[in-house]
C-alpha positions in Angstrom: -27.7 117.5 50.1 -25.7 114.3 50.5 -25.7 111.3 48.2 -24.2 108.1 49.6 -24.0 105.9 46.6 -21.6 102.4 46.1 -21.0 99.4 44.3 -21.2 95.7 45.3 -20.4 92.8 43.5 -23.4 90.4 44.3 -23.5 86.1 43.9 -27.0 84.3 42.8 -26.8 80.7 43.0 -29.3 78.4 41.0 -29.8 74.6 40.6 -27.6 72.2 40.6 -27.5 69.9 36.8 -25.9 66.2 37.0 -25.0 63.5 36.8 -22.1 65.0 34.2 -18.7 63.8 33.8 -16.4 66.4 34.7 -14.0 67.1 31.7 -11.5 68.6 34.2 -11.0 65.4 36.6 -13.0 62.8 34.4 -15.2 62.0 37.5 -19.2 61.8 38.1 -20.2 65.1 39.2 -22.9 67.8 39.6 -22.6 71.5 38.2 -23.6 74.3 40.5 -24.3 76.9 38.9 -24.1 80.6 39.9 -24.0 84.0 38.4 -21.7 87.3 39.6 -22.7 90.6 38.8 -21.9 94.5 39.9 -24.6 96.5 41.0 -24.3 100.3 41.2 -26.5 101.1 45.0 -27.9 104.4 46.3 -27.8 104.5 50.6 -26.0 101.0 50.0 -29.4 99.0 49.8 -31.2 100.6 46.8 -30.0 98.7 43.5 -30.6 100.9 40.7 -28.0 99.6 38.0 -26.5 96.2 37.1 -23.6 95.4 34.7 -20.8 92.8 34.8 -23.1 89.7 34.6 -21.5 86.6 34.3 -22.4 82.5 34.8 -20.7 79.9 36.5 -20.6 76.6 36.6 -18.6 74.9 39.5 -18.3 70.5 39.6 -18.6 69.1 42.6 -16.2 66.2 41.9 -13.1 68.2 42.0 -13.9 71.8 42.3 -13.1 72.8 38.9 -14.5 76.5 37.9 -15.9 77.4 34.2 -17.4 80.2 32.9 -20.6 79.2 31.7 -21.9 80.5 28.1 -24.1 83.4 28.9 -27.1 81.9 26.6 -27.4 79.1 28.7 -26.9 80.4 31.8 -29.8 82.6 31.2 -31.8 79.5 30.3 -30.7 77.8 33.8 -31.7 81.7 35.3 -35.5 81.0 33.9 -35.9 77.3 34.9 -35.8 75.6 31.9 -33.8 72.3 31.7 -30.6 72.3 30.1 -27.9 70.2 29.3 -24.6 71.6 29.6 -22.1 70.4 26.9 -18.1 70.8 27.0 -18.4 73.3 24.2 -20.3 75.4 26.7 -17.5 75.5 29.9 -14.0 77.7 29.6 -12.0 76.6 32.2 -10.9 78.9 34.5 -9.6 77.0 37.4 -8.8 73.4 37.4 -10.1 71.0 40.3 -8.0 68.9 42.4 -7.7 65.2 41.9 -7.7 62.9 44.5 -5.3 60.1 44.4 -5.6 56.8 45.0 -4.8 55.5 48.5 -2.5 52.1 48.0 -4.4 49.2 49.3 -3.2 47.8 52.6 -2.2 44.3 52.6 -4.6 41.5 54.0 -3.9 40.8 57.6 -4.3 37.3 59.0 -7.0 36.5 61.0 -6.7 35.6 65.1 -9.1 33.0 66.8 -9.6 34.8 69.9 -12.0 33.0 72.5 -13.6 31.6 69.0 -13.9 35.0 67.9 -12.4 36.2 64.6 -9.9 38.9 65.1 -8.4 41.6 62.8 -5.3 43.4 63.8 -5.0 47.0 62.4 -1.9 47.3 60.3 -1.7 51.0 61.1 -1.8 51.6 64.8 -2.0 47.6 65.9 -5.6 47.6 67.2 -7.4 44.3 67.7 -11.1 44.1 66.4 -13.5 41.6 65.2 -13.1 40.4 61.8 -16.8 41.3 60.7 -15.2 45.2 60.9 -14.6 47.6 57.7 -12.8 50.2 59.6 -10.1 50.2 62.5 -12.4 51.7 65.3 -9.4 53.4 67.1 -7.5 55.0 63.6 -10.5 54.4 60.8 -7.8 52.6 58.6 -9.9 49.9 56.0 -9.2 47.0 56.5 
């Protein structure tokens, strides 16, 4: 007799809480929250024991990753609202922060056939002056 037994590390994802401001970045954000665990499987698709539980709670500002305090990520688990404090998070990875693109100078405006023009400082595309975007390189005007 043969028993084919194995372990998996399994992800549960549950609701997402927000608006929060993200302690890594400082940014509005959302937490998604998750759980991993290790689950001990007979015929690799019978689960018959789980250890290794842990809760996650990832921002969607800047990626950051905490472990989330096991209380209250068994309260998100069972539905009840929760607010997560910074008390609650232990940073595990930091996010990335997105720097600030230097504004582009006004360019003048062209009468064209007594139609505004704009003249992309980027890639020296001529639009109308009622655009928000260079239409050939996407560069704000």
């Amino acid at each position: 007799m043969f028993i084919v037994w194995g372990t998996q590390t399994k992800k549960k994802s549950y609701a997402s809480i927000g608006p929060v401001i993200c302690p890594s970045c400082g940014s509005y954000g959302r937490y998604n929250i998750f759980k991993t665990y290790t689950v001990l499987t007979f015929f690799f698709f019978i689960p018959t024991f789980r250890w290794g539980t842990q809760f996650y709670a990832q921002s969607t500002c800047c990626g950051a990753l905490y472990a989330l305090d096991k209380e209250i990520g068994k309260t998100v688990a069972s539905g009840v609202p929760v607010e997560i404090k910074p008390e609650h998070l232990s940073l595990i990875r930091a996010g990335y922060v997105q720097q600030a693109q230097p504004a582009q100078p006004a360019q003048p405006v062209q009468i064209v056939k007594d139609v505004e023009m704009k003249k992309c400082s980027q890639c020296g595309t001529e639009t109308s002056s009622d655009a928000m975007f260079c239409p050939s390189c996407g560069t704000k005007f």
